[in-house]
N, C-alpha and C positions, 0 to 999 in steps of 0.2 A: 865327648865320647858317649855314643848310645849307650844305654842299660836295657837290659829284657828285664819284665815283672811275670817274672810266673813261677811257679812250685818246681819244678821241674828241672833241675841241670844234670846233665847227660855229659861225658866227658867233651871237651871240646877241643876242636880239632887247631890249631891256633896255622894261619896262614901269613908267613915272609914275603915279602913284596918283592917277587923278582920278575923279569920280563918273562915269558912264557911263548913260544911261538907255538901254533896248530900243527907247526911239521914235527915237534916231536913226538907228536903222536900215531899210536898204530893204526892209521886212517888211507882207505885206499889213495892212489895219485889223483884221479877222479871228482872226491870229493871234497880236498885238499888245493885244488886248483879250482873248486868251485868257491870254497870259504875265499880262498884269496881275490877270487874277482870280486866277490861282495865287499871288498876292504873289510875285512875283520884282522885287524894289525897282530894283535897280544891278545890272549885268554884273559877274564877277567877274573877275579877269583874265584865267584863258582864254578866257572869254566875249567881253570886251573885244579883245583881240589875236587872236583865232582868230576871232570870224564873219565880220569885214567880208573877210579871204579867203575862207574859203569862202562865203560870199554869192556871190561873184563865180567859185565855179567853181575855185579852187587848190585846188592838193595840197596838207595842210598835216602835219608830224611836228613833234608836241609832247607837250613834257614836261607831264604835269601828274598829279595822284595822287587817289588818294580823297578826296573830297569838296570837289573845283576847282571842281565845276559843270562838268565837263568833257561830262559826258553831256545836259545841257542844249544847248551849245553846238553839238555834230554831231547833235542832234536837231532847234533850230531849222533848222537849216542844210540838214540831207534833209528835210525838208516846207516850205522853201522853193521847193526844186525841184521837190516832188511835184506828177505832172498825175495828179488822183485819179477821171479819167475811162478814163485809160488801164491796162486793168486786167494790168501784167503787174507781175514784179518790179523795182523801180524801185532799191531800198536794200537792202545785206547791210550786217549789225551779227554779227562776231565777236568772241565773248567767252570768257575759258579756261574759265568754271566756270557751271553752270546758275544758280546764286543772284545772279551779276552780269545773267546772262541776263535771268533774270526782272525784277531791278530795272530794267535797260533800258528790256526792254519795258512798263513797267507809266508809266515817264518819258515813254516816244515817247505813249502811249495818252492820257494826259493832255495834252500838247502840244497831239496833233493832236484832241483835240477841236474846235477850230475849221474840218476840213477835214472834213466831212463823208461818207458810206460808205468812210475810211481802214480798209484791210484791213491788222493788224498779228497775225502770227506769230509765234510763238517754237520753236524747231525744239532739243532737247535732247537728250542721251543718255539712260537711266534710265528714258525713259517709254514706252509702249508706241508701235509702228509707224504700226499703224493707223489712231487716230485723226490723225494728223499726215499721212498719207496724204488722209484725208477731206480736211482742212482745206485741202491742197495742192490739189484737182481745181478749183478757183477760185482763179486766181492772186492773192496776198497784193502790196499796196502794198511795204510792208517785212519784210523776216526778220530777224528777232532770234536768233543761237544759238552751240553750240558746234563746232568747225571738225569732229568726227569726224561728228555727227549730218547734218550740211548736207553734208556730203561724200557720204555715203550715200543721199542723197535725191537730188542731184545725179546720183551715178554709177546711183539705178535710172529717171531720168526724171522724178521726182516734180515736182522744184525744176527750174526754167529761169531763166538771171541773161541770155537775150538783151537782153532793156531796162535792163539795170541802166546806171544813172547813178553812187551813189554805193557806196563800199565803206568800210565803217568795222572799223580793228582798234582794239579796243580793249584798253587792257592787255597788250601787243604782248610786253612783257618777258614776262607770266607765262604766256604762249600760247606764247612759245620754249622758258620753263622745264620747261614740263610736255611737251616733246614734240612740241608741232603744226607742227612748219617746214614740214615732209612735204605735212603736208594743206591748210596754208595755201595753198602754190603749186600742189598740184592743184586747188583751187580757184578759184585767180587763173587756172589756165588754160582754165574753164570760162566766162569772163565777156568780155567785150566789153574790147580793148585802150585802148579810149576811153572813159574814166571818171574822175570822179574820186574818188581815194584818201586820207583821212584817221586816220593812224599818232597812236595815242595810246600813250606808256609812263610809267610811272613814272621809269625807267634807260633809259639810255644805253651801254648794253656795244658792244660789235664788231657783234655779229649782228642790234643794229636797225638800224645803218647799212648794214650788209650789206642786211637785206631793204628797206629807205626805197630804197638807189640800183638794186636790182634792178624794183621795183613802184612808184615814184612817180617823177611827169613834175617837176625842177624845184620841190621843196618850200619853202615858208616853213615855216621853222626856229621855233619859239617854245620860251620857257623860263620858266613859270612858277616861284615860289619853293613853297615848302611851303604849305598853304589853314590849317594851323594856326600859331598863334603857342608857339613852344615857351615865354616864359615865362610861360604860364598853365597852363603843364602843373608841377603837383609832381612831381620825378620821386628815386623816392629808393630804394636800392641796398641790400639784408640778405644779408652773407653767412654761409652754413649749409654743414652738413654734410649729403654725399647723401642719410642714411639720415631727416633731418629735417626737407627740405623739401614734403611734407605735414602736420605739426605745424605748421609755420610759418605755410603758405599760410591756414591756420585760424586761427591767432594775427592774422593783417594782419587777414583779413575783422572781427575781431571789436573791435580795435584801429579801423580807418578806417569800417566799419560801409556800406560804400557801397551804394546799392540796387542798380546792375547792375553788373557787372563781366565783360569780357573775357579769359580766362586763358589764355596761349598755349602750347603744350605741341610737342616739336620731332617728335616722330611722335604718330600717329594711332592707334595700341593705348595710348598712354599717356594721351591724352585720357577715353577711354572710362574706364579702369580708377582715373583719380584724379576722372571724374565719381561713379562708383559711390563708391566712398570719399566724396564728401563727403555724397552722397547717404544714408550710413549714418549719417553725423553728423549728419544734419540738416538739411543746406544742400538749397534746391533747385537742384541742376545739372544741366547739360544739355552733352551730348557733339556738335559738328560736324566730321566727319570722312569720313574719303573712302568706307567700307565701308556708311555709313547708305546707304539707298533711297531713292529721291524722295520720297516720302510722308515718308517719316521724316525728312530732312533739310528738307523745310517747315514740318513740325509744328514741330521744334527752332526755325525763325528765327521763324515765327509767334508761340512760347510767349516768345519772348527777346524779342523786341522791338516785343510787348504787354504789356510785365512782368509777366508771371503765371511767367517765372521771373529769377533774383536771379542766376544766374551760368551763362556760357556759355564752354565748354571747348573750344578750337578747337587747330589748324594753321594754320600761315601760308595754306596753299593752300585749305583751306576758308574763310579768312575773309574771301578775296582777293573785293573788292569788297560787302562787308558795307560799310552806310549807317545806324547804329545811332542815331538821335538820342537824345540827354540820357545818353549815355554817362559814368559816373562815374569810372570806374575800368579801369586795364589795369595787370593782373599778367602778369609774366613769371614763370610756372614755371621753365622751361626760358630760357637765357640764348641769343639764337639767336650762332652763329658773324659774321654779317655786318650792321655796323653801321649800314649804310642799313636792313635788315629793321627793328632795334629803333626806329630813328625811325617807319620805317612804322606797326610795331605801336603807339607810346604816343601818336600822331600823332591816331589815332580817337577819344580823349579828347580832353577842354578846346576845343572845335569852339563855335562862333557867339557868341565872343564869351567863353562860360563857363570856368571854374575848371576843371581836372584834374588827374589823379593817375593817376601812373605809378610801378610797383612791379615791383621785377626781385631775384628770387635768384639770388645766384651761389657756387658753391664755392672754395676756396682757391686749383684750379688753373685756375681762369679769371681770375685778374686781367688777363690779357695782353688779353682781350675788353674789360673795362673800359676799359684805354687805351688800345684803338681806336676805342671809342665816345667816349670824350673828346677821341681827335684828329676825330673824324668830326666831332663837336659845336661845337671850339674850345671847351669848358668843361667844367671838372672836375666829377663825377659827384658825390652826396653819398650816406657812407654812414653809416645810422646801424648800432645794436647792435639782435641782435634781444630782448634783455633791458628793452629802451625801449618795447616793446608793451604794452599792458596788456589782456591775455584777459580776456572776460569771460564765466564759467561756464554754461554752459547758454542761452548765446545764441544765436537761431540770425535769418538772416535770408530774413522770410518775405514776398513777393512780394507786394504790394500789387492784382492782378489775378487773377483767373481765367481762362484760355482754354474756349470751349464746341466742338467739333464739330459741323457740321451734316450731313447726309449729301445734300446738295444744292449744287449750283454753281453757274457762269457757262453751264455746257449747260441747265440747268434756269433757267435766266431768272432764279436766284435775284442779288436785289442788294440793296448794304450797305443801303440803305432801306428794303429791305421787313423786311430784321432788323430795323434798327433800330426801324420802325414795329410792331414783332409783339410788342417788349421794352417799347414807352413805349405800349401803346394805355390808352383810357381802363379804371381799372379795375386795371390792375396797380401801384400805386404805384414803376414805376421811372422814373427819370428821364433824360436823353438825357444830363446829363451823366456819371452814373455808369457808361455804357459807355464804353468804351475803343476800341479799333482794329478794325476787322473787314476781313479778306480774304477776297477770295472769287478759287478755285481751279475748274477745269474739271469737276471732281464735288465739292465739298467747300465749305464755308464755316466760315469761324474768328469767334469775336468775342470780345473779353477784357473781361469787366464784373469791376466792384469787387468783391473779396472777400466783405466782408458782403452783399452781395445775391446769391453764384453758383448758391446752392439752388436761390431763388425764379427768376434768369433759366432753368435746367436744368427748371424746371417749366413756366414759360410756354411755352417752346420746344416742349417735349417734348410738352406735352397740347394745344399749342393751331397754330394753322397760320400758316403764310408761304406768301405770294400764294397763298391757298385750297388750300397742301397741306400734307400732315402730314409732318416729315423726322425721322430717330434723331438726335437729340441726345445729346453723352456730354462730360463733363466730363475736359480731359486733365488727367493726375496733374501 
């Protein structure tokens, strides 16, 4: 059983484990037939405990973490409200990092398919002005972003929250951690006093209660447990010497053999520099970190999780709200100082039910971390020798996927269909199921087909057309 460490306990709302269907809710037919074709079976527990208030209009501050379904739950809930005749800003969705940004808004976009001309934005740092400018001159249903970017749109005019209804922070902790108090409450001072406000954090510190009694009327309190079950998670401890904890991390991969794996590194120069490293070995890795570009830092989650790469090298703050499914594997490089973080991190593993594996180095002077995390746990840690590995020479693990580039987007009409339809027409012997995932970006489109066919899809692409036009095609390394 988890434990929370903070000053702070608020009464709590204690949640029975019963099935829960979407139709019991006062949700039009519409949208209800929409949840259902996305397969969403049962409400999860924030789901369950968090919409029937906000259906009705409360404030709600709750616990919940990566992958509660948390973001489903304050997205039915602002397109319950939405009058999508009225065209101003109706919903702000802050987020601390663009890549939760995006998954957001890419969750709201799905939902609200069943509300027909829903205008959804995402308003971000890293990307250029102008076009976000464009997009603004037609007020957006909802905004999706990060609190500096929206601030800035706000303070030139761009963005107007007089109609705003709902205000959603999400990830509340790591929007304090990184900084945003500042811009959060200039913010909130731009918006209509009568709304309501829904406070999502992982934690519980001083300064979410601080901002929940400053900006919310009267909250229902919720506290969900963790969305994974820790024992389905293997989680098992090698300690090394500083100088060999890159020999190591290579000995695990070749030892556990996992197809994807998340490696978390405690700064951001050192992600990079032990991507390169593994990258001279062999391995394909991938660096996410705070100095990558937006283009670069899509490309990376694109290639990661459309496996066309096998290992992604992150920060806590860059991973902050990664939604990785069929996640195999989470190594701890780096051992982090605070023992909620480690649940966080091995937490992304062993998710829907499945099997995981959880891998953490540590050096001689950090045993004192270990026995915070087994007081944090209630259960002792296991650790084996790293001499129990057995390396295997010249192995390397190589990503079942290819990612393609297209040089066309969502401004160019371009959609996953008309790829898809360009890759399987008659005549090319590929088939629908050998492609894999494909996103489509504001100039750009991804698609990650099976290995053995990358050539033949880089041909098709390249010499023949999507929706009657021809785009540059380029295979990422």
């Amino acid at each position: 059983m988890m434990r929370l460490l903070f000053p702070y306990q608020p009464t709590k709302i204690d949640f029975h484990v019963t099935i829960n269907a979407f139709s019991s809710l006062p949700l039009t037919p519409e949208l209800l037939a929409n949840i259902e074709s996305l397969d969403y079976q049962v409400m999860t527990p924030i789901q369950a405990q968090g919409l029937p208030a906000i259906l009705k209009g409360k404030d709600i501050l709750a616990q919940a973490k990566t992958g509660s379904g948390k973001t489903a739950a304050f997205a039915i809930g602002l397109l319950h409200s939405l009058d999508a005749q009225t065209y101003q800003t109706q919903a702000l969705v802050l987020c601390p990092t663009r890549e939760l940004a995006d998954q957001v808004s890419n969750e709201i976009r799905r939902l609200a398919r069943a509300i027909p001309n829903t205008k959804i934005i995402t308003l971000c740092g890293g990307k250029p002005l102008g076009p976000q400018l464009a997009s603004l001159e037609h007020q957006p249903h909802i905004v999706v972003g990060t609190p500096g970017r929206v601030l800035k749109h706000l303070q030139k005019a761009s963005l107007k929250l007089d109609g705003l209804k709902t205000l959603v922070l999400d990830e509340a902790d790591r929007m304090l951690d990184m900084g945003f108090h500042e811009d959060i409450m200039l913010i909130i001072d731009m918006m209509p006093r009568k709304r309501q406000t829904l406070l999502f954090s992982a934690t519980y510190p001083d300064e979410i209660k601080d901002i929940s009694d400053a900006i919310q009327n009267d909250p229902v309190d919720i506290r969900v447990e963790a969305s994974h079950e820790n024992k389905k998670i293997k989680q098992v401890f090698y300690e090394v010497q500083k100088g060999e904890k890159t020999k190591t991390l290579i000995s695990l991969l070749q030892h556990y053999r996992p197809e994807s794996t998340v490696v978390f590194c405690n700064r951001k120069q050192q992600c990079q520099e032990l991507a390169d490293e593994l990258w001279a070995q062999g391995f394909h890795a991938l660096a996410l970190h705070g100095d990558l570009d937006q283009k670069e830092r899509d490309r990376v989650l694109v290639q990661f999780s459309g496996k066309s790469s096998s290992i992604l090298i992150a920060t806590d703050v860059a991973a902050r709200g990664l939604d990785i499914k069929d996640l195999q594997a989470v190594i701890n490089y780096d051992l982090t100082p605070d023992p909620e973080i480690h649940v966080h991190r091995i937490g992304r593993t062993g998710r829907a039910g499945k099997e995981g594996l959880a891998l953490t180095l540590f050096t001689p002077n950090e045993q004192f971390r270990l026995e915070a995390i087994e007081k944090y746990q209630d259960a002792p840690v296991r650790i084996d020798k790293v001499s129990t590995l057995k390396a295997r020479e010249h192995f390397k693990l190589i990503p079942p996927m290819v990612s393609l580039c297209i040089s066309g987007g969502r401004k160019d009409k371009v959609r996953a269909g008309d790829i898809l339809g360009a890759l399987t027409a008659n005549g090319t012997n590929v088939q629908g199921k050998q492609i894999g995932k494909i996103n489509i970006a504001d100039n750009l489109a991804y698609v990650a087909v099976e290995r053995p066919i990358a050539k033949q899809a880089l041909k098709i692409l390249s010499e023949g057309k999507i929706k009657g036009r021809m785009f540059k095609v380029r295979k990422l390394r």
